[in-house]
Legacy VTK file of the C-alpha trace (Angstrom):
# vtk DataFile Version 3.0
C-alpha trace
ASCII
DATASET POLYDATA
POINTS 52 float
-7.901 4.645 -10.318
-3.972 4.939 -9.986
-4.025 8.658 -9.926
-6.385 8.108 -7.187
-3.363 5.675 -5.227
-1.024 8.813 -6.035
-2.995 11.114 -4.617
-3.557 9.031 -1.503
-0.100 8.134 -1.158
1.028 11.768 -1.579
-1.551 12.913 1.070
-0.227 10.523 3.489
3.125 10.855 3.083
2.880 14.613 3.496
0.740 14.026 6.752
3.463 11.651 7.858
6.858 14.268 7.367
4.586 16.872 8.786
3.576 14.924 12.203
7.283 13.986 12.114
8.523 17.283 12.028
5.742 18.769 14.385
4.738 16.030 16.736
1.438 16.943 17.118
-0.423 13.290 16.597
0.482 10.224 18.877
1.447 7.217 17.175
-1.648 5.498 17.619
-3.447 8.924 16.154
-1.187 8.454 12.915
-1.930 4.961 12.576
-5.862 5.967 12.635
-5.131 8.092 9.791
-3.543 5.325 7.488
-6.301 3.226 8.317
-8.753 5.973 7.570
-7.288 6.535 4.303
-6.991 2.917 3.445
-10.837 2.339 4.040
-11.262 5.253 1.977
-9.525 3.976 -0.904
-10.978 0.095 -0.820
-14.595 1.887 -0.932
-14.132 3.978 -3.457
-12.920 0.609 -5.393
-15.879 -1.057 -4.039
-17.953 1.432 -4.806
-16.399 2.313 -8.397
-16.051 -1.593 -9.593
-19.874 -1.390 -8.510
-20.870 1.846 -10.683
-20.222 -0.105 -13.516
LINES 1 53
52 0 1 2 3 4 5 6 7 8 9 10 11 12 13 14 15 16 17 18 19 20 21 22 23 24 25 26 27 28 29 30 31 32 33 34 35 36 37 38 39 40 41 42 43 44 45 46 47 48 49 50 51
């Protein structure tokens, strides 16, 4: 489960330095995508505290 934080973490912080360097997302597009990923990661916790 804490790779799977790394890996989420790593994701997003890459996304972040490359919208910063590019501008292509609004803010409010980039703030979308954290959200995104942080429902992502609280269901797979759901989910995976459930498998068991």
């Amino acid at each position: 489960m804490q790779f799977m934080n790394v890996i989420l973490m790593v994701h997003f912080v890459e996304l972040e330095g490359r919208s910063w360097v590019l501008q292509p997302l609004p803010l409010p597009s980039r703030s979308l995508v954290f959200i995104f990923l942080v429902a992502i990661l609280f269901g797979f916790r759901f989910f995976h505290r459930h498998l068991h």
